[in-house]
C-alpha positions in Angstrom: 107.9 -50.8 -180.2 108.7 -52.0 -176.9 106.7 -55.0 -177.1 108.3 -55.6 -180.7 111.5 -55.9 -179.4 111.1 -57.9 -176.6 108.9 -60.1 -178.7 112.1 -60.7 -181.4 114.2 -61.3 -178.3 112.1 -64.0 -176.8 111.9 -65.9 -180.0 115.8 -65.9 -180.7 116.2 -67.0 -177.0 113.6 -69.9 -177.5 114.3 -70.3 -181.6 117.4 -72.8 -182.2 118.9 -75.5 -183.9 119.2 -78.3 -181.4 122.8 -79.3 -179.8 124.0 -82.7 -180.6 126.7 -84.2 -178.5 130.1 -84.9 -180.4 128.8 -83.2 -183.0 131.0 -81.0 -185.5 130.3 -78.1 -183.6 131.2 -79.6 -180.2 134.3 -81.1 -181.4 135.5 -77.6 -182.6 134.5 -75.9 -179.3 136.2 -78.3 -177.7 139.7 -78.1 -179.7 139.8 -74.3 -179.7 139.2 -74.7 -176.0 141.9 -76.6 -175.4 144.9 -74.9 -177.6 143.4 -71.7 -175.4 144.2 -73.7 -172.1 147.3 -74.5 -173.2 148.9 -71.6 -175.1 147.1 -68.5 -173.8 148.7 -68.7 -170.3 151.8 -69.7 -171.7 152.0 -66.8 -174.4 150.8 -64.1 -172.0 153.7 -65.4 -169.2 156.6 -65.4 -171.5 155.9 -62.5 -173.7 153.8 -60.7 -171.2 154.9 -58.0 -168.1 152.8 -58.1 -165.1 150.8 -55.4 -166.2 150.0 -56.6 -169.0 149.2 -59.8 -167.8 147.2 -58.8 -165.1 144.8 -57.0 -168.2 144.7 -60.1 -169.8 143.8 -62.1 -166.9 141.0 -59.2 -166.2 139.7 -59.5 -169.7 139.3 -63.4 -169.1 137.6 -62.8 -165.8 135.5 -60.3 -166.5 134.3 -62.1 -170.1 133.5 -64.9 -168.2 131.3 -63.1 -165.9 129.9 -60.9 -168.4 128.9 -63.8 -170.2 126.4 -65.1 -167.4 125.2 -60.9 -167.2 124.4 -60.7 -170.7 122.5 -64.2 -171.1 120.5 -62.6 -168.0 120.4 -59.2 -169.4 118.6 -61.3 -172.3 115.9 -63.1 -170.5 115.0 -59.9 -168.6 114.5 -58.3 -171.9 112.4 -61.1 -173.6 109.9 -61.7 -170.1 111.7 -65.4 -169.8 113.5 -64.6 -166.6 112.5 -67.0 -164.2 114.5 -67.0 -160.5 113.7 -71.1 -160.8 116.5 -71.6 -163.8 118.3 -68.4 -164.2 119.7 -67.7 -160.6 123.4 -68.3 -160.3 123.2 -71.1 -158.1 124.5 -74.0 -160.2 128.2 -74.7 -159.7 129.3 -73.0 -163.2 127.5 -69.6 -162.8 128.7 -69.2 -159.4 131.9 -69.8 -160.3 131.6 -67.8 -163.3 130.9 -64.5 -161.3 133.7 -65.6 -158.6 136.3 -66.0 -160.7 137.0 -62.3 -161.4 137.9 -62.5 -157.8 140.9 -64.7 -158.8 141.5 -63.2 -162.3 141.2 -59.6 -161.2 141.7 -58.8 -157.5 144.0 -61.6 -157.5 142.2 -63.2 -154.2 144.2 -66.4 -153.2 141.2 -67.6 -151.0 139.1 -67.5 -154.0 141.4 -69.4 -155.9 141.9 -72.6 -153.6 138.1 -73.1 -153.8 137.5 -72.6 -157.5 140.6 -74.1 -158.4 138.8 -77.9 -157.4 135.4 -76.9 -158.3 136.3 -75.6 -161.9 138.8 -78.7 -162.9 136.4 -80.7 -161.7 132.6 -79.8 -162.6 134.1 -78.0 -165.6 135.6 -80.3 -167.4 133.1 -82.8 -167.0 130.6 -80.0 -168.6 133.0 -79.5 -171.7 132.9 -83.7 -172.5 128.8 -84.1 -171.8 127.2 -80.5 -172.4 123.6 -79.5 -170.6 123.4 -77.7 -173.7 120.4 -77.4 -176.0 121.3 -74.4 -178.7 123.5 -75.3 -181.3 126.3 -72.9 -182.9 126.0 -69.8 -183.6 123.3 -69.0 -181.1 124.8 -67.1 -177.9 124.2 -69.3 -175.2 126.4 -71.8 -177.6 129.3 -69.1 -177.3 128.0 -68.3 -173.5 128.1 -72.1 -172.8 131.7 -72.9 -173.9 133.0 -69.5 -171.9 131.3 -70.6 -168.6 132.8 -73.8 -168.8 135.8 -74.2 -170.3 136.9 -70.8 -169.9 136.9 -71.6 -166.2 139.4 -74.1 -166.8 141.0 -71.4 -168.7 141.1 -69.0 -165.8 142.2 -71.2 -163.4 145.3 -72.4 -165.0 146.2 -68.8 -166.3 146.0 -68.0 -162.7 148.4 -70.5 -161.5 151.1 -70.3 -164.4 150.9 -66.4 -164.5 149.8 -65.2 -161.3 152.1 -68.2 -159.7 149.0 -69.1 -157.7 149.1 -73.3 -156.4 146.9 -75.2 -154.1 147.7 -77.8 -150.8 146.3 -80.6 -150.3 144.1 -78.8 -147.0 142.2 -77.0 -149.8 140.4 -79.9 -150.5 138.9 -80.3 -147.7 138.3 -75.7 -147.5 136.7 -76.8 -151.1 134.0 -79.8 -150.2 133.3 -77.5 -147.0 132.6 -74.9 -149.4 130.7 -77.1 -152.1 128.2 -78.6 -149.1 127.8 -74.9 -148.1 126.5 -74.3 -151.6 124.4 -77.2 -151.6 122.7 -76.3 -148.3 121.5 -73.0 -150.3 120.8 -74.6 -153.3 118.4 -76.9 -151.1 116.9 -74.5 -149.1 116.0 -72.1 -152.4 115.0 -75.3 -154.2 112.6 -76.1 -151.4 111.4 -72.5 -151.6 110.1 -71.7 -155.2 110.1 -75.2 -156.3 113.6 -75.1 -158.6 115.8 -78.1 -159.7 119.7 -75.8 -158.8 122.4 -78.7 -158.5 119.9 -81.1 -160.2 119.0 -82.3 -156.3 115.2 -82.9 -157.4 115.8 -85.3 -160.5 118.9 -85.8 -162.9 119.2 -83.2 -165.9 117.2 -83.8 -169.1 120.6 -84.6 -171.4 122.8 -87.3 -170.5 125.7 -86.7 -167.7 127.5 -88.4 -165.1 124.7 -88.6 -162.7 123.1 -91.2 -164.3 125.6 -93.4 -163.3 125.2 -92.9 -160.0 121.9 -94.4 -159.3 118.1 -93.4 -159.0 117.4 -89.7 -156.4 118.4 -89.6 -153.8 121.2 -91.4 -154.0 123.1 -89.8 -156.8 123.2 -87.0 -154.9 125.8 -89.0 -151.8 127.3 -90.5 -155.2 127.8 -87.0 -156.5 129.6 -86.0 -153.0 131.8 -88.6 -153.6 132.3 -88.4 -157.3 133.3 -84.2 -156.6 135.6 -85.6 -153.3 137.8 -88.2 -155.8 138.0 -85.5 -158.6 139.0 -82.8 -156.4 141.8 -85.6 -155.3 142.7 -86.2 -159.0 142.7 -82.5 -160.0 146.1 -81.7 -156.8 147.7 -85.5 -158.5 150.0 -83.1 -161.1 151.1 -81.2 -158.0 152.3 -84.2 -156.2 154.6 -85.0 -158.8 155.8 -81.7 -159.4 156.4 -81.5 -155.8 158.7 -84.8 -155.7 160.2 -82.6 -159.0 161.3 -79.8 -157.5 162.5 -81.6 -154.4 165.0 -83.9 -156.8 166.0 -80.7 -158.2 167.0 -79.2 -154.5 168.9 -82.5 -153.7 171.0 -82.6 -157.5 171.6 -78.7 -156.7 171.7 -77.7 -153.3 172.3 -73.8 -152.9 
């Protein structure tokens, strides 16, 4: 029975319709992402009291987490585990079990790393998926939760929670994105894994094959997460210059 069972789950894990880029399916993951962006945070800030947006903040978190448990939960079951491609060190899944720091212990530290990381690396996952099941298989729905449900959490967590970055966490971020590469290399080196694509570029098309033959898409990556990190803080420049109009029209 045992067997059975962990046979059935190891065929639905490996048994799928293929994903095709900008495909139906995609385009509708990608539109009910983005009205959830936009109006979830909104919605739960006006209608919502603190408590009650805190709950909803650590439903988000803790679905996005859960999502990266249960897809392991699944490859345990089915004997496909394997600590080469299923650890949580690629950007997403790290981020994806950090976040309930943000989302539910409300962790401003947290929030000044993964704010960069998940504007950046996540939204670059949602237009170019490294996806290979198509809908309705779970790791299509565990796929568009990881990724642009980070983009989700983050800006829930600064238009509800009132949370911001400065332009120092930029730097506290790349510090903390080369700290995660040095792991990634060293466990990489150690069983022979591919985390961070360092070894070679991933199978389906993303922006690293722009960026020239290993190993130099790697320094073009470094410099590629640098300038979006720069571009993700641009909207806070201008609402800075905003609110300091504001205080000169209306001094108090």
């Amino acid at each position: 029975m045992e067997s059975s069972f962990r046979e059935e789950i190891r065929l639905y894990m490996l048994q799928h319709e293929p994903f095709t880029q900008w495909s139906a399916s995609h385009m509708l993951a990608m539109g009910i992402s983005l009205l959830g962006i936009i109006f979830i945070p909104l919605l739960a800030k006006k209608h919502l009291n603190a408590i009650w947006q805190h709950r909803l903040g650590s439903l988000i978190g803790i679905c996005i987490a859960g999502a990266w448990i249960v897809w392991t939960l699944l490859e345990l079951s089915a004997g496909t585990f394997d600590v080469r491609r299923h650890l949580p060190l690629q950007l997403c899944r790290f981020s994806n079990l950090a976040i309930v720091m943000v989302l539910v212990w409300k962790r401003q530290w947290w929030y000044e790393i993964l704010y960069f990381w998940a504007l950046a690396a996540m939204f670059q996952a949602t237009l170019t998926p490294d996806l290979k099941e198509e809908f309705p298989h779970f790791m299509y729905f565990r796929y568009w939760i990881a990724h642009p449900g980070m983009i989700l959490a983050i800006v829930y967590a600064t238009v509800v929670y009132d949370m911001r970055p400065w332009p120092r966490h930029i730097l506290k971020a790349m510090v903390a994105l080369n700290v995660f590469l040095l792991v990634a290399i060293v466990v990489n080196l150690s069983i022979g894994a591919n985390y961070l694509f360092i070894c070679e570029k991933p199978p389906t098309a993303s922006l690293l094959d722009h960026l020239g033959p290993w190993p130099w898409y790697v320094l073009g990556a470094e410099m590629a997460a640098l300038a979006n990190f720069a571009v993700a803080y641009i909207p806070w420049i201008f609402l800075d210059k905003r609110k300091t109009l504001q205080q000169r029209r209306n001094p108090s």
